[in-house]
N, C-alpha and C positions, 0 to 999 in steps of 0.2 A: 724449637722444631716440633717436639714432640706436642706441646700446646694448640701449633699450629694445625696439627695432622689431625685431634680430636676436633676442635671446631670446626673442621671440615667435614669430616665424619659428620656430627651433628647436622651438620647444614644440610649435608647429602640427604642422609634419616628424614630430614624434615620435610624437604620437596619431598622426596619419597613419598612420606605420608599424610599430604597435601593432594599431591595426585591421586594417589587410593584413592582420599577422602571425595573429592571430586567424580570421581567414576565411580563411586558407590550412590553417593548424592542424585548425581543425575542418571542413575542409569537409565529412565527412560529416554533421553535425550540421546541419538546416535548422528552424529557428524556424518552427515551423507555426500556430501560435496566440499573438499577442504577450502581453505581459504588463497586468493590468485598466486601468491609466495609460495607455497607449501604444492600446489598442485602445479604450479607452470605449466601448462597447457596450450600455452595461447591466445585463452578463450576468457579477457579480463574484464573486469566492469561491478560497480556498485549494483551488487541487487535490492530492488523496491518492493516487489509483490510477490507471490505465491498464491496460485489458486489451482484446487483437485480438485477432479469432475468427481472421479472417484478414489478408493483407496490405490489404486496405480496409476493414473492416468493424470497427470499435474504438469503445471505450467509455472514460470519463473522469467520476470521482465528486469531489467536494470538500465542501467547506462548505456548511450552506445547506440540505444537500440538493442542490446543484447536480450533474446528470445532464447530459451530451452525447454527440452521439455522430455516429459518422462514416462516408461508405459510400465515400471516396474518398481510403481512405488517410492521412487527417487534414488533408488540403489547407482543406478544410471543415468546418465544427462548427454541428449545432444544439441548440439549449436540449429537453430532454424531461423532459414534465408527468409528475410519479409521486402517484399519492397514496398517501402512509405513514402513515395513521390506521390503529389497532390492527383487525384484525376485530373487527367487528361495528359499526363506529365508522359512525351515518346519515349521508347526505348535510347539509352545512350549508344553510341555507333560503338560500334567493333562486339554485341552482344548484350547480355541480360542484366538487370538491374543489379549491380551490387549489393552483395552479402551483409551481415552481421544485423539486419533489421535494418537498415538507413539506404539514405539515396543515394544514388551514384555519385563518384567523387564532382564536386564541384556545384552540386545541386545544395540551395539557401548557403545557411552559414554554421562552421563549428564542427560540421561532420551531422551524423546521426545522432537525431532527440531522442535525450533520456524517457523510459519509459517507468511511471509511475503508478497505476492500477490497474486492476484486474476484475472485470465484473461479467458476470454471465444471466444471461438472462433465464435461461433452461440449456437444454445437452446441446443444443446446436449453435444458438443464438449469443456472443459476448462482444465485450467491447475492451478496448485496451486505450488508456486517454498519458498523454506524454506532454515531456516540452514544448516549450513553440507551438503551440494550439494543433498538436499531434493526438488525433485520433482514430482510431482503428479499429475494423469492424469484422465478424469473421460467421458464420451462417451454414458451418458446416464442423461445428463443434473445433473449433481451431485449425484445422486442416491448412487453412487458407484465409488470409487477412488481408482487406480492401481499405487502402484510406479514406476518408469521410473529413470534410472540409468546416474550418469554425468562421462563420463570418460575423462583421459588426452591426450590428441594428442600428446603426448611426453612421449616415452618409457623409464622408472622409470630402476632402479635396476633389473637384471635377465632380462632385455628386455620387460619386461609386462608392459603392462598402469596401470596405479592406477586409483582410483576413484577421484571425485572433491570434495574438502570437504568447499570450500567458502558457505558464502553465498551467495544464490540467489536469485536474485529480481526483475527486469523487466524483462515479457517476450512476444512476438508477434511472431505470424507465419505470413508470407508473402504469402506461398502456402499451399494446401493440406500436401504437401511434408514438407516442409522449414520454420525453425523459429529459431529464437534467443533468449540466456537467458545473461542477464548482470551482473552482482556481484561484491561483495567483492574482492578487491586484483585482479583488473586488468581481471575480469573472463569475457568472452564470450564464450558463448558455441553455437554450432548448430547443427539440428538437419534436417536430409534429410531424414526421412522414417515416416512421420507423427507423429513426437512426442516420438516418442518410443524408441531412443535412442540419446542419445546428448554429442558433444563430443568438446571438446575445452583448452583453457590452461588458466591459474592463477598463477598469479607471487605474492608469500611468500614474503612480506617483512624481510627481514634481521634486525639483532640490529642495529637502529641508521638509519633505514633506515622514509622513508617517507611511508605510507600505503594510496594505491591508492582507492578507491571505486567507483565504479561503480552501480548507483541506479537507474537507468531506460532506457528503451529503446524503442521507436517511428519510426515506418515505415511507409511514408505516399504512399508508393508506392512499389512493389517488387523489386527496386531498389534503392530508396532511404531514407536514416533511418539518424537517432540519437541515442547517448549514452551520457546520463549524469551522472557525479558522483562529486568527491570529488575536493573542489581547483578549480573550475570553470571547471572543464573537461567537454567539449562539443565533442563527436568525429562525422564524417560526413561521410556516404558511397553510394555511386551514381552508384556501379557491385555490389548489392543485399548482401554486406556485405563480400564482398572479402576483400576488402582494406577500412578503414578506418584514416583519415585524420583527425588531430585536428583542431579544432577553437575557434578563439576568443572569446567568450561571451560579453567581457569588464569588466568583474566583476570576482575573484575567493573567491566570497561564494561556498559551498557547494551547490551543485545542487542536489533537491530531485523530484522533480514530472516534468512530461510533458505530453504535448495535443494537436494534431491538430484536427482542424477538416474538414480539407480541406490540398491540397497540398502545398498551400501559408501562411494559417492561424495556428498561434501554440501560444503556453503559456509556459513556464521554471517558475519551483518555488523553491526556497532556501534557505537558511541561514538569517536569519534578515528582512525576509521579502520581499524579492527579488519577483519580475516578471515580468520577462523581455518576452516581443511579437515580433513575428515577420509576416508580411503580403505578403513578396515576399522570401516564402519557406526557409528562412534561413539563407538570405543574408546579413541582415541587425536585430539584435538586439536592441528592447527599451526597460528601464526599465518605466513599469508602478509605478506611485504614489501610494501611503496606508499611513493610519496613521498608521501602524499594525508596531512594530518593530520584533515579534516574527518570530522565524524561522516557514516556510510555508512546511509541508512534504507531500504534495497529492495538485492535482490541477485538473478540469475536468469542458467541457463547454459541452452542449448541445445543443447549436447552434451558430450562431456567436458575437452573443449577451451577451448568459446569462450565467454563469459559477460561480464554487465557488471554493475556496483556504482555507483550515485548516492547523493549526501548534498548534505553544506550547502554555502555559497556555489557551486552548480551545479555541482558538482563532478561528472564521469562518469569511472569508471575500467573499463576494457576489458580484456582477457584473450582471447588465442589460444592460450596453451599450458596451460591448465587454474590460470591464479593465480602460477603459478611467477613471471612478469614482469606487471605490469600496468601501462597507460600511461591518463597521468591527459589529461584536458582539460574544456574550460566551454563552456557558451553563456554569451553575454552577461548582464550581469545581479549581483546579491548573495545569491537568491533560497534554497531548500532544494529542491531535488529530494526527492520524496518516494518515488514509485513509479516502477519500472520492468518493461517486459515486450518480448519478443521471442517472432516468429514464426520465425527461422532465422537462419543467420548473416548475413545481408544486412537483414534490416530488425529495428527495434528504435524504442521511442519512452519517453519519460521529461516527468513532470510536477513543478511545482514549486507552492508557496505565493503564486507572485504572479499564477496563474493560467494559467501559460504552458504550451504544448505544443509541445515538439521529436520530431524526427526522424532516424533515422539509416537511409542506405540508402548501400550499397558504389556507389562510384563505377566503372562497366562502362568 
């Protein structure tokens, strides 16, 4: 009995000083948003992105359709109503488009498409690209989000184009005019009238076939871009996305994030950990060191120094010398961090799958 009651003891001591260790470790790291278990609110869904206009002003998409959004730095979060019925789509009878970011009950299928990125063009101008060829357009700094329609450049049955039903997930405008979305099953789409409509093709794998994906996309110029996705896909276009051309990586992990921030300087993050730099635009791929084995799904520098990389089991890896060293740490939790985004080098924030919202701010 009494054996019993120290090894207990001990055990207590240990998480004890487990958690210190943990809250000492991360202390820039502050849980802003618990996770849907712990917060029961009603307000559930895997979050994907994260994007601050400024250091209060941020946005948060997930599953669901779920939209929030923050004026105080992320201290705070409220739920915002979108309706994503296709133009032209009437009011459903008895009142206004159903809440949580999706279409009224019984509009397409599943309920409300997941929303997966976050991109802004300047303070007014962004776009939000989801499931089911859901994309969303908003021209007054978020305020107000209009959906914007994917169609096929290859005429379906009866001669009519169909709609794009991948998903979609990287996207960058090059011009006023011109920008590109990359997806699921081989998708690229483009868009030549400012965003408003977007047209492109996606190839259906077949049974037994291989399924290609396509997870992000990087213009470091109006002529010159990247497409990463599935199996090391790197693709390369130098006629502003006329013709794109594969390349090597060296590696076929899964490729999820990328970043330049300059026309020479970029970051690729993927599968196990990967991240591979490159300092002469493209030419030449290296994989940087991490102890981190976990796969990496969002990456982003804010200058050419300092940058951070999130993946699975919470995993955040940080960077002050441009990748050369990076140092790994977690918020609490098993979860995947999905997206990350940073306004400077002092704040920065990162979401995961079980709904949670962290913070980082330099300790003055």
């Amino acid at each position: 009995m009494i054996r019993t009651v120290i090894s207990l003891f001990v055990t207590v001591i240990g998480v004890a000083m487990l958690f210190s260790f943990a809250t000492v470790a991360d202390a820039d790291w502050t849980v802003l948003r618990e996770d849907d278990i712990l917060r029961g609110d009603g307000i559930d869904g895997m979050l994907q992105d994260v994007y601050f206009m400024d250091n209060q002003n941020g946005l948060v998409v997930g599953d669901g359709g779920l939209m929030l959004v923050t004026s105080d730095g992320g201290k705070t979060w409220e739920k915002m109503e979108v309706d994503m019925r296709p133009p032209g789509a009437g009011q459903r009878q008895g009142g206004p488009p159903g809440g949580g970011g999706g279409p009224p009950p019984g509009f397409g299928r599943g309920g409300p498409a997941p929303l997966y990125n976050i991109y802004f063009v300047n303070e007014n101008v962004g776009y939000i690209t989801g499931g089911r060829g859901t994309i969303l357009k908003t021209e007054d700094g978020g305020k107000t989000w209009a959906r914007k329609m994917a169609t096929s450049d290859t005429p379906g049955r009866g001669g009519r184009r169909g709609g794009i039903r991948a998903n979609l997930m990287g996207i960058q405008m090059i011009s006023e005019t011109t920008g590109f979305i990359a997806g699921s099953e081989n998708t690229i789409l483009k868009t030549t009238d400012g965003g408003e409509t977007w047209v492109g093709s996606s190839e259906r794998a077949r049974v037994g076939e291989t399924r290609n994906n396509l997870e992000n996309i990087w213009f470091v110029s109006p002529t010159t871009g990247w497409v990463i996705g599935s199996f090391g896909t790197l693709l390369h276009t130098v006629d502003g996305g006329e013709n794109w051309d594969k390349r090597d990586p060296g590696f076929d992990n899964n490729l999820f994030g990328i970043y330049f921030i300059d026309e020479n300087t970029g970051w690729i993050c993927g599968q196990e950990s990967l991240i591979l730099h490159t300092t002469d635009g493209g030419a030449t791929w290296n994989q940087q060191k991490t102890e981190s084995i976990d796969d990496l799904h969002d990456i982003i520098f804010v200058d050419a120094m300092v940058g951070w990389a999130v993946g699975g089991y919470n995993t955040i890896l940080h960077t002050s010398d441009g990748g050369k060293t990076w140092t790994a740490s977690n918020i609490p939790g098993s979860a995947n961090l999905k997206g990350v985004h940073a306004t400077d080098p002092n704040h920065c924030w990162t979401v995961n799958d079980w709904g949670v919202i962290a913070g980082y701010k330099t300790q003055k």
